[in-house]
N, C-alpha and C positions, 0 to 999 in steps of 0.2 A: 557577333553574338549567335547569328543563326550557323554558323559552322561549329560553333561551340556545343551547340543543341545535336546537332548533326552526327561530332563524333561521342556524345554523352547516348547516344542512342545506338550507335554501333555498336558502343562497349557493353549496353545491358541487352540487346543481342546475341552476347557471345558469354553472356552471364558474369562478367565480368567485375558488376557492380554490388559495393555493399555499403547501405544509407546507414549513416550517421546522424541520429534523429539528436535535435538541439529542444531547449525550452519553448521558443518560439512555435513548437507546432502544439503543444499543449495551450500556448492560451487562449484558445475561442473555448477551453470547458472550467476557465478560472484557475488554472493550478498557478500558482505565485512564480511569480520570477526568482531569480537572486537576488537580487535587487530588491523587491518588493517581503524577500523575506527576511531581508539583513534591517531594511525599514521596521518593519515591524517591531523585532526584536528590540530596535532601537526605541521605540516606544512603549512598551512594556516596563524598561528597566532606566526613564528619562523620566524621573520624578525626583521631588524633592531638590537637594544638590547636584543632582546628576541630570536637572533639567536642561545643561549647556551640551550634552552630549548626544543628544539626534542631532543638535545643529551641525557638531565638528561629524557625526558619524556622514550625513550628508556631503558634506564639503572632499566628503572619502569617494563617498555613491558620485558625485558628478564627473567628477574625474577617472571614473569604471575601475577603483582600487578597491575593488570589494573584500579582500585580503587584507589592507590596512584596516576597514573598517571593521573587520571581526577580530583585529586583534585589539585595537581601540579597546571593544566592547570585555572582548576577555579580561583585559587590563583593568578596567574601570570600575567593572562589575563583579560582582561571586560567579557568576558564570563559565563554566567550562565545555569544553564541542560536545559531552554527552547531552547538555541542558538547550544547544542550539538543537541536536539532532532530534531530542522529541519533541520539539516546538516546532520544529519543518514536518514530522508525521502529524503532530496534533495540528496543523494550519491545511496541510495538505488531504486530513480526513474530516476538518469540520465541516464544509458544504460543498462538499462532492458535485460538480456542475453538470447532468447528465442531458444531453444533445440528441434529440430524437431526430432530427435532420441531418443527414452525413452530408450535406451541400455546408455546414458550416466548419469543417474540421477535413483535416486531409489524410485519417489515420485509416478507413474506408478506400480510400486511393490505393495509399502502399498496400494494404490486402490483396488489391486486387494483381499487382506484379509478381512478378517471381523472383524470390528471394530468398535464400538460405540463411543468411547472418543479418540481425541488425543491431548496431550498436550505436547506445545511446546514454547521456550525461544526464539526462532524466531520472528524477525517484519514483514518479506514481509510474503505474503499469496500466496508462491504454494503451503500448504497443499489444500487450498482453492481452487486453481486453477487445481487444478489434482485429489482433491478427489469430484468434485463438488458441485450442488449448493444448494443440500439437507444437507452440513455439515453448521453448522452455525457457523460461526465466532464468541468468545467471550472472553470479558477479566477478568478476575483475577479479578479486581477492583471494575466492576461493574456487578459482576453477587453474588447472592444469592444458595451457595451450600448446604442448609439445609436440602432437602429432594431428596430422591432416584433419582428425573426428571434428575438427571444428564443423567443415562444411556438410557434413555428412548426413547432418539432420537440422530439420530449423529450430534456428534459438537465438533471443534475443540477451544482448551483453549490456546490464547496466554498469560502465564504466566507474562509477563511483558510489555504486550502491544503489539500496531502494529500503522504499517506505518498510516493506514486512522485517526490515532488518537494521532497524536506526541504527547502533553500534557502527555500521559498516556504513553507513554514510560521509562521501568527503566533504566538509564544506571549508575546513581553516586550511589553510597554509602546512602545517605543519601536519592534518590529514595527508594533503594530496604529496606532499616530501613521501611519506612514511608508505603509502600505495606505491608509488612511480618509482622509488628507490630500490624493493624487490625487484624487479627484472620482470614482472608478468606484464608491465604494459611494452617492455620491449621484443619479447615473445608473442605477444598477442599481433604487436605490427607487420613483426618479421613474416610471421605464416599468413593477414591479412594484404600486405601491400606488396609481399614476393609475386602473388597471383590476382590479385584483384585493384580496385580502385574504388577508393572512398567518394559517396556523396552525400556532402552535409547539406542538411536541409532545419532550418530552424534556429538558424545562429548569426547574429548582427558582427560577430566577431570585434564586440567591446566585451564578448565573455574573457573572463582573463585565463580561467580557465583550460581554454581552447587554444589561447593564443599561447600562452606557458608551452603547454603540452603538444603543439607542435614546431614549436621553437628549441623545445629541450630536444625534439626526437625528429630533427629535421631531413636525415639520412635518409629515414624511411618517406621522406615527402621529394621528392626528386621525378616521379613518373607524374601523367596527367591524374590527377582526384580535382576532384567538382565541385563548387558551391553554388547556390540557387542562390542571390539576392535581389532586394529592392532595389531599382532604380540606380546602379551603382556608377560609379564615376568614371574615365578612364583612369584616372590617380589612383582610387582603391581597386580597380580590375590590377592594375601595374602591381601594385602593394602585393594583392593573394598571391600573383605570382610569382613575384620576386622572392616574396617573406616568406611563403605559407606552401610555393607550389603546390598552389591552387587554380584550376581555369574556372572565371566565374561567367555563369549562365545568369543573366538581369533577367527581370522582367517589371512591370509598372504595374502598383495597385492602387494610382491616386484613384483613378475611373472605377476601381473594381475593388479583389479586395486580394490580401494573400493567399487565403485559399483559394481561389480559384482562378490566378495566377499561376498557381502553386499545381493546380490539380489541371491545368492546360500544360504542363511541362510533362507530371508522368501519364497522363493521358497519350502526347505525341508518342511515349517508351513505348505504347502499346500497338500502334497504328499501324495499319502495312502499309510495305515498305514504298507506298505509291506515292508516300507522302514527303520523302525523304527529298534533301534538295537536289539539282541538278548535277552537284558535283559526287554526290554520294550513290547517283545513279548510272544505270547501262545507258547508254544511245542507241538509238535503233537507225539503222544503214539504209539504203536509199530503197535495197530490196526488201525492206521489213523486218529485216531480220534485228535480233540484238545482239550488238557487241559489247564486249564488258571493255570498261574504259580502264581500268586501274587505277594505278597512283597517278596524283600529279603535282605539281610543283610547291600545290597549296599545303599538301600533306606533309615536305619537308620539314616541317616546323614545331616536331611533336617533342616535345624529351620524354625519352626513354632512358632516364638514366636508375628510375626505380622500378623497371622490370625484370623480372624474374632473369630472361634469357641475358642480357645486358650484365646482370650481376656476376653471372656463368663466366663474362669473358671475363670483367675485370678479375674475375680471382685469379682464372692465370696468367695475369700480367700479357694479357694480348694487347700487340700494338695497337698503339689510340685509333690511326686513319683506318684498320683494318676493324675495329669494334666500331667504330662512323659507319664505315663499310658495310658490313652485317646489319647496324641497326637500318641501312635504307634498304637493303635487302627483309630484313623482316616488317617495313612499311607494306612495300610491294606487295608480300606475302600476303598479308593480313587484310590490304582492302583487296586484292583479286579472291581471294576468298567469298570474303564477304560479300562481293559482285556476283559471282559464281552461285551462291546463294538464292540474290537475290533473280537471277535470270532463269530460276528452276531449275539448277543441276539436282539432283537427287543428291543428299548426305552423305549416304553411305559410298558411292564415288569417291566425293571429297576425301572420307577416311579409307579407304582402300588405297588412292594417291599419298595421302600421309603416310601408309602402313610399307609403303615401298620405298618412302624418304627413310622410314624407320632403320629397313633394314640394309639399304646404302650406307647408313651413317657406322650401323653396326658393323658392316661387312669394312668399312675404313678402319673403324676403331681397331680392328683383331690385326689388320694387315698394315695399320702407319703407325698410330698410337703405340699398339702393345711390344714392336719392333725396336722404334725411337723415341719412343716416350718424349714427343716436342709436342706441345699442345698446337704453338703458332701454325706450325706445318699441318699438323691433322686438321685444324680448321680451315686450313687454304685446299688441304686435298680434296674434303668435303665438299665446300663449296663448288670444284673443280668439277667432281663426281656427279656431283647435281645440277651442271649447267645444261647437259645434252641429256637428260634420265632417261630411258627406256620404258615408259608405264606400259607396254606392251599391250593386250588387248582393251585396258583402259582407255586408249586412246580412242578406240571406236565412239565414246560416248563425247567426244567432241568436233567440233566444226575447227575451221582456221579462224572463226571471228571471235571465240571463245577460249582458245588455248593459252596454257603460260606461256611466259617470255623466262629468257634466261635467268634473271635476275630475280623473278619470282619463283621461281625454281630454288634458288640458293636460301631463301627468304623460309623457305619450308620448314627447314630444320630447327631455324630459331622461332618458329610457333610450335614446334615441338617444344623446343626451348625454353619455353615461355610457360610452359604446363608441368607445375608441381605435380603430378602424378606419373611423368616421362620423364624416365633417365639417360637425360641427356647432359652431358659433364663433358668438358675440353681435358680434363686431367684429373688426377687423383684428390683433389681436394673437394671438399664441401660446405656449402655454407651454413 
C-alpha cells in the first residue's frame, strides 16, 4: 500500500494527476446520495396503492441497482426524468449544509494542490465553491474536447450535469445511454488518460454509475489511475485491478474519520520529498555524497499499456518483446529523472538533456524514417543513437554517482513520448 502511495505521488509530481471527485466527498455538508435520493423519491409517490412500492424500490436500493429502481418508479408512477431532475435541485437546494470548519470536509485540501482538470459525477458545485472563481464550471454535453485547451486553463467537468442545469442532469438509464452514446465521453478519455492519470476520490464503487462507465470504456483504463478507499480487502484491491485498472490506495477511518484519512493522503502529495520511502529515494555513499539509485526490480510491475508513448508504438505494429522493451526503457527514464530531481539537479539541465534527445530522434527520423519508411527500424536506430548520446558540455554538470546509464538513455525519448504536446510519432499515423 505504501508503494502505492509512493508512485501516486510521483505521478502528481510530474503533474500527471486528474481527481475524480465522487459523492462521498460531498457528505459531511448533507448533499443526498443516490441512493438517498431515489429513497426519497420513492416516498413521496408510495401512498395509497402504491404503498407496496418503496418496499420493492428498496429491494432494488440493496442490491445497488439504482437503475432498476428508477425505472420501477418511472413505470409505476406519472413520473418522468424531467420530474426526478427538479426534485434532485429542489432536495439538493432545500438545506444547503454550510461547514465553517474545513477540518470537516476535504474540498479545502484539493485547493490547496495543483490541479488543472477536475472531474466529477457530482450536481451541487463546492468544487466550485472551494476551489474558486477562476475554475470554470462545465458539462459533458455541451463542451467540445477536441483539442489540448482542456488543460490550458482550470475547469471543473460535471460529467453528468449540475444543479444550475436540471434538463442536463443524468440520472435514469436511458439519460446516461443518450450522453455516453455521442462519443464526447470517449473524447473527453482519450485526451484525459493519453497524458494523465485519474484519481477517484469519493466512490464505494457500488456506484453503478462508475462501474457501467468504466467497464463500457475499459480501453482507456489500461495504465496506472487510483482510487483512495476504506479499509479495502485484498479481494477488492485484486477486483479494481483486474476489472477497473485501478491501483487502490486504503486507508482506515474506524479510529479517525474519512476525511482526515482522506486529507493525510493529499497532504503526503504535498510534502518534500524527504518523506518519500526508501525506495523512491537517492542513497548517500560512504563519502556523502548522493547517488541516485534508479529503477529497480519493484518498479517492473507497472502497466503501461494506457500511456500515451506505449499507444505510439502499438499503432505501428511494433513487435510485442521490443514495445516490453521500450516500456522498461521508459521506467528507467522516468524514475532517474525523478531522482535527478530529487538530488537538486537544476530543471533546466534535465530539459536542455531532453532538447538533445529531441533533436537526435529528429536528426534519425530525416536520415532512417524518411529514407525506409520502416518504423520497427527507426525505433531500434533511435534507441541505438541514444545508447552512447553526446550531451557535450552538459556533462560538466554531472558526477559519475549521478550519470544515466544506457538504458535510461534510450528511455528518454519515450518521456518525450509520453507528452501530448511533443511530436514524437514511429510513422505516419495518428491517433
Amino acid at each position: 500500500m505504501e508503494r502505492n502511495l509512493t508512485l501516486l505521488k510521483a505521478d502528481y509530481k510530474e503533474d500527471k494527476i486528474v481527481p475524480f471527485i465522487g459523492a462521498g466527498l460531498s457528505k459531511p455538508f448533507g448533499v443526498p446520495t443516490w441512493k438517498e435520493l431515489i429513497e426519497h423519491i420513492a416516498d413521496v409517490y408510495s401512498t395509497g396503492s402504491l404503498l407496496v412500492l418503496k418496499q420493492t424500490v428498496n429491494l432494488y436500493l440493496e442490491r445497488f441497482d439504482y437503475w432498476g429502481a428508477i425505472k420501477l418508479l418511472k413505470d409505476l408512477t406519472p413520473i418522468v426524468d424531467q420530474d426526478i431532475q427538479k426534485e434532485i435541485v429542489r432536495l439538493m437546494r432545500e438545506k444547503p449544509i454550510e461547514l465553517e470548519d474545513d477540518s470537516l470536509h476535504n474540498y479545502s485540501d484539493l485547493c490547496r494542490l495543483n490541479f488543472n482538470l477536475y472531474l466529477t459525477t457530482n450536481y451541487e458545485h463546492l468544487l466550485s465553491k472551494y476551489l474558486e472563481s477562476d475554475y470554470v464550471p462545465i458539462e459533458l454535453q455541451s463542451t467540445n474536447f477536441s483539442t489540448q485547451d482542456l488543460f490550458n486553463e482550470k475547469r471543473i467537468c460535471h460529467l453528468h450535469g449540475h444543479i444550475s442545469n436540471p434538463g442536463n442532469i443524468v440520472i435514469s438509464q436511458e439519460s446516461y445511454e443518450r450522453l455516453y452514446n455521442d462519443k464526447k465521453y470517449d473524447n473527453l478519455l482519450k485526451l484525459v488518460t493519453g497524458t494523465k492519470k485519474l484519481l477517484f476520490l469519493g466512490f464505494s464503487f457500488d456506484d453503478q454509475f462508475i462501474r457501467t462507465l468504466i467497464q463500457n470504456h475499459k480501453e482507456y483504463f489500461n495504465g496506472n489511475h487510483y482510487i483512495l478507499v476504506n479499509n479495502p480487502t485484498p479481494e477488492k484491491m485484486k477486483e479494481f485491478r483486474e476489472d477497473y485498472g485501478l491501483i487502490t490506495i486504503g486507508y482506515n477511518a474506524e479510529s479517525s474519520s474519512h476525511e482526515e484519512e482522506i486529507r493525510k493522503i493529499l497532504s503526503f502529495l504535498e510534502e518534500d520529498e524527504e518523506n518519500l520511502s526508501a525506495t523512491e529515494m537517492t542513497a548517500a555513499t560512504s563519502l556523502g555524497e548522493t547517488i541516485i539509485l534508479g529503477a529497480t526490480i519493484m518498479d517492473t510491475d507497472r502497466n503501461l499499456q494506457g500511456n500515451l508513448f506505449y499507444k505510439k508504438l502499438v499503432l505501428e505494429n511494433i513487435e510485442p518483446t521490443l514495445i516490453e522493451l521500450s516500456s522498461l526503457f521508459y521506467v528507467a527514464a522516468e524514475i532517474y529523472i525523478r531522482d535527478l530531481k530529487k538530488s537538486g539537479m537544476n530543471i533546466e539541465v534535465i530539459n536542455a538533456i531532453l532538447f538533445n534527445v529531441l533533436m537526435e530522434y529528429q536528426e534519425e527520423y530525416a536520415n532512417t524514417y524518411k529514407k525506409y519508411g520502416n518504423s520497427q527500424q527507426f525505433l531500434e536506430v533511435v534507441h541505438s543513437s541514444l545508447e552512447n548520446i553526446d550531451f557535450g558540455r552538459l556533462k560538466a554538470a554531472f558526477k559519475e554517482h549521478n550519470k544515466s546509464n544506457e538504458k535510461e538513455n534510450k528511455g528518454f525519448i519515450h518521456i518525450l513520448a509520453d507528452d501530448s504536446t511533443k511530436k514524437i510519432w514511429w510513422g505516419e499515423k495518428r491517433l
